[in-house]
N, C-alpha and C positions, 0 to 999 in steps of 0.2 A: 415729496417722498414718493409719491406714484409714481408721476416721470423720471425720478431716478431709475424704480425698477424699470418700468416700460424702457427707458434707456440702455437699459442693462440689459433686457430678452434683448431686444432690438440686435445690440453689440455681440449677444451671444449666437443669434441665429441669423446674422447678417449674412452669409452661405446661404443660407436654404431661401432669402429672401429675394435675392438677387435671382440663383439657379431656377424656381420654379418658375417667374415668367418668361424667362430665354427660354431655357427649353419647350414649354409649355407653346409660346409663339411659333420657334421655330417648326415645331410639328405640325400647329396649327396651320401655317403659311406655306409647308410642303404639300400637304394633304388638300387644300383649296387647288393649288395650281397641279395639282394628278398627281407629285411625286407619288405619293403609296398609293395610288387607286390598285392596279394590277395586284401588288402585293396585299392590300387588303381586301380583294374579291378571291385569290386566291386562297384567302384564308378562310373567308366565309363561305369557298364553298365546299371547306371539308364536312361544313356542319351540316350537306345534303347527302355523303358519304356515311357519316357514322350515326346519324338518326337511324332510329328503326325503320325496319322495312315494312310499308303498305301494303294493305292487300291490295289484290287488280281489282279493278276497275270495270265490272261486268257492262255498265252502259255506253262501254266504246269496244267495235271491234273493227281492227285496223287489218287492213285487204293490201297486203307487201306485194311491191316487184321484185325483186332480185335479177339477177344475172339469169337463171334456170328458165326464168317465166321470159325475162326476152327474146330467148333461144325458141321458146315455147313456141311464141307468136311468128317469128323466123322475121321481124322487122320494127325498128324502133323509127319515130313515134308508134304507135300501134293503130291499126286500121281502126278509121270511123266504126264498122262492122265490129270488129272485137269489142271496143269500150262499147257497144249497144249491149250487145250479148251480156257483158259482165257487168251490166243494169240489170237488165231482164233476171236475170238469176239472182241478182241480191233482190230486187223490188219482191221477187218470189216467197223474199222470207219477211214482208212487212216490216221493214225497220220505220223507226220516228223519222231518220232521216238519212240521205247519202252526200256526201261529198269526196270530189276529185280534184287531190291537190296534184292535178297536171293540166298544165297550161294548154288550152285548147284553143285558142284564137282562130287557126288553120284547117283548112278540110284538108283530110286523110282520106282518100281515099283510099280500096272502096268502101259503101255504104255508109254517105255522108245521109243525105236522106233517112239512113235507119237512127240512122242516131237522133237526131235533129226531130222526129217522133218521139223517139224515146224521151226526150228532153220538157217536149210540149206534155206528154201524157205524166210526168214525173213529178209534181206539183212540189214534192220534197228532195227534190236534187239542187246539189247547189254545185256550183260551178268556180272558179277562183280568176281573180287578175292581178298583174303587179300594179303596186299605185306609185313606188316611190321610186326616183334612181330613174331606171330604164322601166316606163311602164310594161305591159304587155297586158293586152285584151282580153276580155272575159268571151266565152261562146257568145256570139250572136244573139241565139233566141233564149240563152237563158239568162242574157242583160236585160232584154227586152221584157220577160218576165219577172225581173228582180230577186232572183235567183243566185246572187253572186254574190260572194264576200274576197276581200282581198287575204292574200297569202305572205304579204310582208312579213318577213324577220327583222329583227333589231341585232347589231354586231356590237357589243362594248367592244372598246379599244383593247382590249389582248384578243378578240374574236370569237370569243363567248358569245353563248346568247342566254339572256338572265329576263329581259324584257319582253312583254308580251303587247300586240296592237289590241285594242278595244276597237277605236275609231280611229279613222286616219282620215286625212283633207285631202281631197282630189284637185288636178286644176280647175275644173269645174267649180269648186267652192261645196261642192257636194260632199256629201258622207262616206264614206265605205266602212263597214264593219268589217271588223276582225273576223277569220273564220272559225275561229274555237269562240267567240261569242255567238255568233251565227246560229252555229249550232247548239249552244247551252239553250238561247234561245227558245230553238224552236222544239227543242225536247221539253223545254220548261211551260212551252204554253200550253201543255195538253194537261199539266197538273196545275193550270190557273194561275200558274205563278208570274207574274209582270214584273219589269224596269220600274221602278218609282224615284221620282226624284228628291231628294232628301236636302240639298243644300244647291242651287242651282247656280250660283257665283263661284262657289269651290269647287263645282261641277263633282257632288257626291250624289251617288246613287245607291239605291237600295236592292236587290232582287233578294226575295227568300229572305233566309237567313244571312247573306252576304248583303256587303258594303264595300261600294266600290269607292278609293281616293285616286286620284290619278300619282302617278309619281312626278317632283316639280324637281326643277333644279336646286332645291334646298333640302332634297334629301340623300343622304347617305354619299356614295364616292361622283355623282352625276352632277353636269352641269347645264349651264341653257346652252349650248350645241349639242347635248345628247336628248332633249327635249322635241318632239314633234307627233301632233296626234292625241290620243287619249291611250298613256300607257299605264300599266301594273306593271309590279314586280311577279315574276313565273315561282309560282310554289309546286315546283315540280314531284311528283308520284313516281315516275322512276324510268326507263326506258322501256322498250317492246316487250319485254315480258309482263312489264305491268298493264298491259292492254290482253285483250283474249286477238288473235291474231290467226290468217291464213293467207294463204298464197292467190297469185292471182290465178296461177293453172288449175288452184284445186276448184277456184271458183268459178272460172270460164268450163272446169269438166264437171261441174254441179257435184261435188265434192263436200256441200258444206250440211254439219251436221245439223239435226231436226233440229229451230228455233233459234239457233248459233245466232242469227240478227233482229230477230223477232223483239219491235220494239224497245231497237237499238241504234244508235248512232253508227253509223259506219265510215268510216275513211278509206278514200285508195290514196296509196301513194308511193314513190319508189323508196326503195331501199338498195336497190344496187349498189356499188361504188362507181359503176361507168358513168352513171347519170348524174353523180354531182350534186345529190341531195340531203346528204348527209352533215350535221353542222357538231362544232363542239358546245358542251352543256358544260356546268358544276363536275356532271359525273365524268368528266374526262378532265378533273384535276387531281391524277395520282400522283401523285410525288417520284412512286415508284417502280409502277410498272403501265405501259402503257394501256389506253384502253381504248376501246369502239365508239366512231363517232353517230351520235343520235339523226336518225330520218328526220328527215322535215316533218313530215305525217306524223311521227311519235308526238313532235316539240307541238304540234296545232291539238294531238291528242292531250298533251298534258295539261295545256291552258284550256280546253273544252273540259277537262275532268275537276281541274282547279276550280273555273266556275258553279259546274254541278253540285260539285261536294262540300261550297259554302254557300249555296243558295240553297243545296236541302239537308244537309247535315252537318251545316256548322263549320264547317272545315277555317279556319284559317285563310284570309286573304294576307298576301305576302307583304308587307311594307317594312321601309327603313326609316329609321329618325331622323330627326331633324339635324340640319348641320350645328345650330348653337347648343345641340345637346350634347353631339361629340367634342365639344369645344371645351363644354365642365368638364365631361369624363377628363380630357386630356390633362386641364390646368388642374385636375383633382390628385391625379395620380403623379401628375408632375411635384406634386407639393410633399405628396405621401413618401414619393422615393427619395427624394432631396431629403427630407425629414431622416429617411433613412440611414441614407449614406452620412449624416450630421452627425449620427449618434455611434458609426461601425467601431472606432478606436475603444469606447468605452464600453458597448454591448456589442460584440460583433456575431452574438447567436440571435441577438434580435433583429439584426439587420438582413442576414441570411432568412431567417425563417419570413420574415416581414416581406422579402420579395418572391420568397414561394409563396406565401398565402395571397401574396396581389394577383400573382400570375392564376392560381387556381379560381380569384375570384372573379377576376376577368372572364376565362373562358367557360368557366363553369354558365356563369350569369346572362353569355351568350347565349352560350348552348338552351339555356331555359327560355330566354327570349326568343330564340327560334323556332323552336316548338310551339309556342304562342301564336307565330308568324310575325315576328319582329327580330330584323335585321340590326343590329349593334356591331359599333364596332369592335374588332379584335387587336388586328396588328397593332394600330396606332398609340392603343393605350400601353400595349405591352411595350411599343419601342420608346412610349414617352418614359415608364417604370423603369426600365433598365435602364434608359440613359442618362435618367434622371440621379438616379444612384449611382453609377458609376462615375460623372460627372459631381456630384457631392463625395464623396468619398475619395476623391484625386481632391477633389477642394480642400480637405479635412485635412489629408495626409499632406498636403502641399502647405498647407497652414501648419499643421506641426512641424514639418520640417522648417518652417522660417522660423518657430518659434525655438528651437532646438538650435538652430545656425545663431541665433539671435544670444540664446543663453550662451553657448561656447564662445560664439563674441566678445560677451559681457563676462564670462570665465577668464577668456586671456585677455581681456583689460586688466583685469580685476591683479591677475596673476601678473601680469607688468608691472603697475603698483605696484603689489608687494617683493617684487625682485628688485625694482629701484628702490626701493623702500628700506631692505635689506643690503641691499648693493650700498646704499649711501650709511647702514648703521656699521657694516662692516669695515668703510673707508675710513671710519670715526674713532672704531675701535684701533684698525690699524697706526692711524695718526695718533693717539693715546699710547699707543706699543710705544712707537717710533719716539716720542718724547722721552716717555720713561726710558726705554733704552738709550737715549740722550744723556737722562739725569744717572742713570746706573752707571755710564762710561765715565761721566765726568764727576762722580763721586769716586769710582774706580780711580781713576785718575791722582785724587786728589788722598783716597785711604795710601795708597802706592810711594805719594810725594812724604805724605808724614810717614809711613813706614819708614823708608830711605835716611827722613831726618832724624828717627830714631833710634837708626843702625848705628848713625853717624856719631849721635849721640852717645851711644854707649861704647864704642870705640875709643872715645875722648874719655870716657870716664874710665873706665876698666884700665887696669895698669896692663902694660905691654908686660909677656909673658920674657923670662932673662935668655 
């Protein structure tokens, strides 16, 4: 008795059984080998667009080049002498700490000398090199002082940048920190605050109120070629206005307001467009109207702010899920939609409302996840949900229609029968006619022959008239 029913759901939801692992697969197996990555970082990064807006960021103030300050100095790189000068005037305002995301490997002159002082007397100047790709050198004596954190960016494959370096491996086998760590750093050891190691296999750490995971290639749209170093995910605070900001004219003509760096982190860095320091973020994925691509300086500003504000107030460190988590979500909604489209012919308001409320629960339950500082996925469920249903619902319809072809079949079968059926009661009745009218002709015949011989007869009887 069981297995008859269990035979019978089976038979009746043999659609939805079949559709939700194909589909569910196929998503699955596009989504590993990158098919959606683009399309699903694009989606996630509306949800850095329409979050609310932060406030800035008082413990970074970011020192722009632009176009105006090139002209300024009347020559690019800039003299040894100028970057001395535009120490001297920031060191004036006591910040935690300075850094210059410009590559200095090179003496400029003039006033190489002045600088290379400045450098020695600056205890908290920190200095940048490339480590990956095409190295480039850090200054001289601010290597020699350990002084220097590397400047690398990470490019996801559309040329975003969504990743942030912690530590990165040098040829050497050496370390190099990141310079947005560098810096959280050393603003953070004046409040006691230390690296602690919390799990040293999974290489998890602790600072503050933050915890650091690294990102592995089992999570979210990344894989082991997008892997190298010690990275996070960027929980980005917003672009240059989210930083308190000035020029470097204003700061080379001692322009800067009472305290403006006063036990502050400070960055220089360009902003120009000549210079080519400029990268895309999240926030330059409009759909629909173009936007401004983010300094370098900003993006080392945002991951320096990222760290501060989960090491002392809790902020959210950025991560994504694992991949066998998007793997339920997929084969879940694949089953829900299929489910769906199963039922459209008999309830087709439930079918409709059933895939608004997936779609709503979906990006809603993002949206809350992000906020959190957890990335889920968006696109993939949504394209498993609709496809799933519309794929079920062509199933449905395509099953009624054989079922409907099937019946009209079995109608003019049925209807042949009974036309031969008729056809042969008719040929029956007619042969019955055809007889009788047989027996009527040869009764006819035969009333005609006696008539005749009764004429005859009475002819013989009847006397002839005189």
């Amino acid at each position: 008795m069981i297995w008859q029913k269990l035979k019978k759901s089976i038979k009746k939801w043999q659609g939805t059984l079949i559709i939700t692992p194909c589909v569910a697969g196929l998503v699955i197996v596009g989504s590993n080998i990158g098919v959606f990555r683009i399309l699903e970082w694009v989606t996630l990064d509306q949800l850095f667009r329409i979050r609310p807006q932060e406030s800035v960021d008082k413990r970074i103030v970011i020192v722009t080049i632009d176009e105006p300050d090139i002209q300024y100095v009347k020559q690019w790189p800039m003299s040894d002498r100028i970057m001395a000068k535009m120490v001297r005037n920031i060191k004036a305002q006591q910040p935690r700490a300075i850094a210059i995301d410009i590559y200095r490997d090179l003496t400029v002159e003039p006033g190489h000398t002045e600088l290379v002082k400045e450098f020695q007397n600056t205890p908290n100047f920190i200095g940048i090199e490339k480590v990956a790709d095409n190295p480039i050198a850090p200054p001289p004596t601010l290597a020699k002082q350990g002084q220097v954190a590397a400047n690398d960016l990470l490019l996801d494959t559309d040329g975003k940048i969504r990743r942030g370096i912690i530590l990165l491996g040098k040829p050497d086998r050496s370390l190099a920190q990141g310079l947005g760590i560098k810096l959280a750093l050393t603003y953070l050891e004046k409040s006691g605050i230390e690296l602690k190691e919390i799990n040293t296999d999974k290489q998890i750490y602790g600072l503050g109120k933050a915890k650091f995971v690294p990102l592995s290639s089992n999570d979210g749209e990344y894989n082991e070629a997008d892997m190298g170093g010690y990275q996070v995910l960027i929980n980005y605070r917003g672009g240059l206005k989210s930083f308190p900001h000035i020029s470097m004219t204003d700061v080379l003509e001692n322009r800067i307001p009472n305290n403006f760096m006063r036990d502050r982190l400070v960055l220089i860095g360009a902003k120009a467009p000549s210079l080519n320091d400029n990268y895309s973020t999240p926030y330059n994925s409009n759909l629909f109207f173009p936007t401004e691509l983010i300094p370098g300086v900003v993006i080392h500003a945002n991951i320096t702010s990222q760290i501060l504000s989960a090491a002392i107030d809790g902020r959210p460190m950025m991560r994504s899920v694992v991949k066998p988590l998007n793997w339920l979500l997929i084969v879940f909604w694949s089953g829900y939609s299929a489910t769906l489209g199963a039922i459209y012919i008999k309830r087709r308001w439930l079918t409709i409302s059933g895939l608004l409320l997936a779609v709503v629960i979906i990006v809603s339950s993002a949206y809350v996840a992000f906020l959190s500082g957890w990335l889920i996925p968006v696109f993939t469920p949504l394209l498993t949900a609709i496809a799933a249903l519309i794929i079920g619902l062509v199933q449905v319809l395509w099953q009624n229609l054989m079922l409907s072809y099937r019946q009209l079949e079995d109608y003019a079968h049925n209807l042949e029968i009974k036309v031969q059926e008729r056809t042969s009661e008719l040929a029956e009745a007619n042969e019955e006619i055809s007889i009788l009218n047989e027996k009527l002709k040869g009764e006819n015949l035969r009333m005609s022959a006696e008539l005749d011989i009764l004429r005859q007869m009475q002819q013989m009887i009847l006397p002839k008239p005189e």
